[in-house]
C-alpha positions in Angstrom: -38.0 49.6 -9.5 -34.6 48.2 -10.4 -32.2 50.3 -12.0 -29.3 49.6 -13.6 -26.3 52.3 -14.9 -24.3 50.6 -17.5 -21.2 52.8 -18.9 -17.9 52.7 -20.1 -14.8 55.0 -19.9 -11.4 55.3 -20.2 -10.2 58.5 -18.6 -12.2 57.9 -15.8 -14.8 61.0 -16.3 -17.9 58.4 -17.4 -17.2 56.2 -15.1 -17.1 59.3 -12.4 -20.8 60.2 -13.3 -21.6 56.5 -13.6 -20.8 55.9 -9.8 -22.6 58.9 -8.9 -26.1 57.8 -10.3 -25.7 54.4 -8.7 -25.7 55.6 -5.7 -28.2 58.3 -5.9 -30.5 55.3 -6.7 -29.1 53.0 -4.9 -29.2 50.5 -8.0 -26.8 47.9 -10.0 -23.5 49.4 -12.2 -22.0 47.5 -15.0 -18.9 48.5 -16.3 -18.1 47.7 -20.0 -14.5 46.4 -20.2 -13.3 46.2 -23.6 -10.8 42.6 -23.5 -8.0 45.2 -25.3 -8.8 48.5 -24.3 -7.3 51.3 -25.9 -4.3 52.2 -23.8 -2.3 54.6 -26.1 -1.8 58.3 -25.1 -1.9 61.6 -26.5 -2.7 61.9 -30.2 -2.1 58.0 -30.7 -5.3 57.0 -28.6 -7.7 59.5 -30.4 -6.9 58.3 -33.9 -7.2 54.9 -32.3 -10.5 55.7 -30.9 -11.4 57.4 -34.2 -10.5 54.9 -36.4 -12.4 52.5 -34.1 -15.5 55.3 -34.9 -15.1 55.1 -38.3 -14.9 51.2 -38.6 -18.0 50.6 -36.4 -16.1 48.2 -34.4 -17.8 46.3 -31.8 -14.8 44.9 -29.4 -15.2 42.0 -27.9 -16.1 42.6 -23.8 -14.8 40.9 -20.3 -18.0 38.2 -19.2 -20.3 40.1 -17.3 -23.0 38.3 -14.9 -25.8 41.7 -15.7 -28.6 41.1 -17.5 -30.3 44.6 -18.4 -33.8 42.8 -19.3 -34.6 42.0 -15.4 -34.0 46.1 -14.9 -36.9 49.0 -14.9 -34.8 52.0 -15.8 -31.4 51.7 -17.6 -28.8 54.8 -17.2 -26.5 54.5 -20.7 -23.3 56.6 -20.1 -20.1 56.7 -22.7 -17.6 59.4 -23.8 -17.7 61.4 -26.7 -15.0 59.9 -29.6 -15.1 61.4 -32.8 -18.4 63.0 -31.9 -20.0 59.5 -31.4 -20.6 56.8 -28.4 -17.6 54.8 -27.6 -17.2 51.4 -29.2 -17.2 48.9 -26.0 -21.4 50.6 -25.9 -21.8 49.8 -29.7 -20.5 46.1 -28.7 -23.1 46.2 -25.7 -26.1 47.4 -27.8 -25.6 45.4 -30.3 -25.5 41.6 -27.9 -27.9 42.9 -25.7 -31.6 43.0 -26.5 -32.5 46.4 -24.9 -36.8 47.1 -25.9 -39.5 48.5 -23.8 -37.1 49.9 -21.1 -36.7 53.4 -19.3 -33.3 55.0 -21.0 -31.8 58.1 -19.6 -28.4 59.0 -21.5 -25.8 61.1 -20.5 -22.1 61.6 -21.6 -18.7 63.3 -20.9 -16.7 64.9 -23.1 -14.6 67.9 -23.5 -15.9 69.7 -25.8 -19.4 68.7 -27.0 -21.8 65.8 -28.0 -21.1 65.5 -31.4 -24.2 62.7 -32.3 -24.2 60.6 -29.5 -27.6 61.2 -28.6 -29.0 60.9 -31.9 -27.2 58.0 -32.8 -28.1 56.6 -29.4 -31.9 57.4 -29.7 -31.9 56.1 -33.1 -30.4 52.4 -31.8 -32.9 52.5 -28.8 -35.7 53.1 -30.4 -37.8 50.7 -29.2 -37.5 52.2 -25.8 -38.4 55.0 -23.8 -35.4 57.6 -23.7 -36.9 59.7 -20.9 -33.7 61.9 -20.8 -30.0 63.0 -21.6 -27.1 65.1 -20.6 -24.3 66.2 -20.9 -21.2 66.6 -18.5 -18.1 68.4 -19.9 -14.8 67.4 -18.4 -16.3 66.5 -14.6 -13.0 64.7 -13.4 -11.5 68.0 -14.0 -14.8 70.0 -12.8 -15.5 71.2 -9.3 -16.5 67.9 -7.8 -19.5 69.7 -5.4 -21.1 71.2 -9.0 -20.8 68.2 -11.0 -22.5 66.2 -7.8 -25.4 68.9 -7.9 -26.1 68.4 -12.1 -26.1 64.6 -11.1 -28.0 64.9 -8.4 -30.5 67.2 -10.3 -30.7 65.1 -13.6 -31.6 62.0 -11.6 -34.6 63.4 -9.7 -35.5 64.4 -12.7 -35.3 60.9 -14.4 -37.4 59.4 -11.2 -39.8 62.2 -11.3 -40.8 61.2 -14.7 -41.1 57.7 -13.7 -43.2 58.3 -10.6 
């Protein structure tokens, strides 16, 4: 089975969890790179990120050489902005024909999931969501507990498959 963990993240929490799953299934990681990324601090990057939200902007994305049809399983991962999915996975879903694939969500934040899931589930529809998660603050968390929830959730992700 090949499996492929797409994500992106800016404070480096996503993309923490990302690099954990690719490894507990030994598979392929794709990194979303936004070509301007949002690289304000403090209260300037979350109205830049919520204003992003709000607009529905798809930024445009560095080349990448994945394509997520030739993969079995997909792992989506994003951060919570303004209680949705970040914008570089809004630019991914939308030029990438994602149908009849394994999804298993997950997402960081630091202090809840807003609507990511639904608006996630409601974009992949034509697909198998087969399981989420949540992971609050992990860069900040103890690094052997958030290891155990990842390795956890992922058994549990092939054990459905199997």
């Amino acid at each position: 089975m090949k499996i492929l963990t797409v994500y992106y993240s800016l404070d480096g929490n996503t993309q923490l969890i990302a690099e954990q799953i690719k490894s507990a299934v030994n598979g392929d990681i794709l990194r979303l790179k936004p070509v301007h990324d949002n690289n304000k601090k403090g209260l300037f990057k979350l109205l830049s990120g919520g204003r992003q939200i709000f607009k529905n902007e798809k930024p445009e994305l560095e080349p990448f050489d994945i394509n997520p049809a030739e993969y079995d399983l997909i792992f989506i991962g994003t951060p919570v902005w303004a209680g949705s999915f970040a914008p570089a996975l809004n630019t991914f879903l939308a030029e990438n024909s994602i149908q009849n694939k394994n999804i298993a969500l997950f997402c960081c934040s630091r202090g809840g999931k807003g609507k990511v899931f639904i608006k996630l589930h409601d974009i992949l529809r034509d697909n198998n969501i087969i399981g989420e998660t949540e992971f609050l603050s992990p860069v900040k968390s103890d690094p052997k507990e958030v290891n155990a929830k990842v390795s956890s959730w992922v058994d549990e992700i092939i054990e459905k498959l199997d």
